[in-house]
N, C-alpha and C positions, 0 to 999 in steps of 0.2 A: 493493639488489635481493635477493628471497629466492631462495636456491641450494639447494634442497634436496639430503642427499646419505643413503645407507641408515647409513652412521658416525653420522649426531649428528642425522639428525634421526626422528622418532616421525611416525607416523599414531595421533591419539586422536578417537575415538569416542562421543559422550553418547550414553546410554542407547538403544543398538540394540536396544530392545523390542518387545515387542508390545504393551503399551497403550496407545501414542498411533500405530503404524507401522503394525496392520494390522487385517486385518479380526477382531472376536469379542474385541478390545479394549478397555476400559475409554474411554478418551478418542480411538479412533479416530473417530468423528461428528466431533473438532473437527477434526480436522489431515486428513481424507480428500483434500480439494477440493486443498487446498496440494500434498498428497502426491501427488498423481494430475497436479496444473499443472506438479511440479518434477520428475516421475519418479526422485521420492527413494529409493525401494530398489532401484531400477537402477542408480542411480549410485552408490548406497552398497559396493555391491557391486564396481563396475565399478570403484571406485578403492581397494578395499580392496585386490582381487584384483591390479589392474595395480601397487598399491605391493610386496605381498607376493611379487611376481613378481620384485621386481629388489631384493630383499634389505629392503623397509621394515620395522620390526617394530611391529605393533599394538600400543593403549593402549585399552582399554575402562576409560569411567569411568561405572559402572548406578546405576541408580536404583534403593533396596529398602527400602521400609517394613513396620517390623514391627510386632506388636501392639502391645507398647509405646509406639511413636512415637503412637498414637491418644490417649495419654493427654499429647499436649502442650498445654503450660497457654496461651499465645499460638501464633499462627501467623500469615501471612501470607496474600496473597490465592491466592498459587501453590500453597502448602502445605495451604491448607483445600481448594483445588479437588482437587488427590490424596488427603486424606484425604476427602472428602468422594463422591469417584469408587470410591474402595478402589483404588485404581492403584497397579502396582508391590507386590503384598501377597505377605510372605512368612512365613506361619510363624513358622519359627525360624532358624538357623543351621545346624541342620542336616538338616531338609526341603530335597525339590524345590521352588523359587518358583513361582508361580501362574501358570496361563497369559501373561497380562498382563505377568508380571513375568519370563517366560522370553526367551530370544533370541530374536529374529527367525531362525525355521529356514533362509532361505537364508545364514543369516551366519554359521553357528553351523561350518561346516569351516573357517572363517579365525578365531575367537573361542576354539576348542578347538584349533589349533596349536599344539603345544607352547612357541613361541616368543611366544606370545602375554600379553600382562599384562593380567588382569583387577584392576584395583583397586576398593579396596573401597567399598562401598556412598557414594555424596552423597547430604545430607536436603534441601539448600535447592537448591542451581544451580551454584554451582561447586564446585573441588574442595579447599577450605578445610575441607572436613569429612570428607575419603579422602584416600588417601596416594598421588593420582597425580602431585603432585609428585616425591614422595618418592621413588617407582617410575621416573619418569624422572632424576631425577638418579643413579639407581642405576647407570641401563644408560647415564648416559653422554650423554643425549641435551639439547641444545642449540633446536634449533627443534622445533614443533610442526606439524603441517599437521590442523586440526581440522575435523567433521564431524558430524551427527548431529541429536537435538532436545531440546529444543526451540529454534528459529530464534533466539527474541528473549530467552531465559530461560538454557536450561544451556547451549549453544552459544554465546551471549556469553557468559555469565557466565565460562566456562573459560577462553577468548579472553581477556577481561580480566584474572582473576588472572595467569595464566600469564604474560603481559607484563608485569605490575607485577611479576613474580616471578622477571623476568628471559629470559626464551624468549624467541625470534623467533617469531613466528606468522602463518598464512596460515590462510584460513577456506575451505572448499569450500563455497559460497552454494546451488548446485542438489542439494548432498547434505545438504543439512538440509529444516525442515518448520516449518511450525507453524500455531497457529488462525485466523489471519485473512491477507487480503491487507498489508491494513494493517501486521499486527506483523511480517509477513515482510518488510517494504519498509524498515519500521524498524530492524531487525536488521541487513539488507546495508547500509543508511547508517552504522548503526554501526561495521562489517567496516570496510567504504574508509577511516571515519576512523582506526581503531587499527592496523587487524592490516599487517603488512608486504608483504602479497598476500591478495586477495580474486578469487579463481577459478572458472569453472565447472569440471564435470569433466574435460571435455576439456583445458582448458587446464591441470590441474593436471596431467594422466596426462603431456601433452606436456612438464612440467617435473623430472619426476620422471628 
């Protein structure tokens, strides 16, 4: 059974953006319907807040494509859809990111917590290409309680490595999103079969 406890285990995050979460969004048109049936940045919110309230410490693992990445010689169907959207666009390293590619502003007082870890940029879905592994083993932490979007792409993909990478993991199902009913039904059958707890929000706040 998973026990989450604020010592060892992490709240991580995919890409709490605005390109695919809100409105004026690059990819908001897909994920609207999902976002508005799951009251995804309500609960995003409501379980950031309620983890960070009894000592949880955030894992933000973002999305950030820079001009260079345009010049990739292969891609995928996920990765042509964002470069192809301009989603997630930033500059450089050391510009502001692009609307799109900014936080979601009610998130952004629990994301700029001092206590909080932004790791660095993922190109494909998990975090095989940022060092949020690396950042949780850092502080220590043991389980994962994850969250975010996309439902069937970065949100398993993260789910996935991190278990093959050793976590225990639970997935917050009503605090994620994604483009269809379908990939979102697909996603949570995924959740049941790997992750060690598959929760709504409520039932995750009530575990915490």
């Amino acid at each position: 059974m998973f026990k989450p406890h604020p010592d060892h285990t992490a709240i991580v995050i995919t890409d709490p953006q605005n390109d695919f979460l809100c409105p004026g969004g690059r990819g908001y048109h897909l994920t609207k319907a999902n976002i508005e049936q799951n009251n995804t940045i309500q609960n995003l919110e409501l379980l950031i807040r309620s983890a960070m309230n009894k000592g949880y410490q955030l894992f933000i693992s973002p999305h950030y494509l820079y001009p260079h990445d345009y010049g990739w010689q292969f891609t995928g169907s996920e990765q042509k859809m964002l470069l192809d959207l301009r989603m997630y666009h930033v500059a450089n390293a050391y510009t502001p990111p692009s609307y799109g590619a900014d936080f979601v502003h009610s998130l952004k007082p629990y994301i700029f917590d001092r206590r909080t870890v932004v790791a660095t940029p993922h190109k494909v879905a998990s975090p095989q290409t940022n060092d949020l592994e690396y950042q949780l083993r850092q502080h220590r932490k043991e389980k994962v309680i994850i969250a975010g979007v996309l439902s069937n792409v970065c949100v398993e993909s993260h789910m996935r490595h991190l278990i093959e990478t050793g976590f225990e993991t639970a997935v917050v199902y009503d605090a994620t999103a994604t483009i269809s009913v379908e990939d979102f039904q697909a996603a949570v059958t995924n959740y049941k079969a790997f992750a060690s707890a598959t929760w709504t929000t409520i039932e995750a706040i009530s575990c915490l």
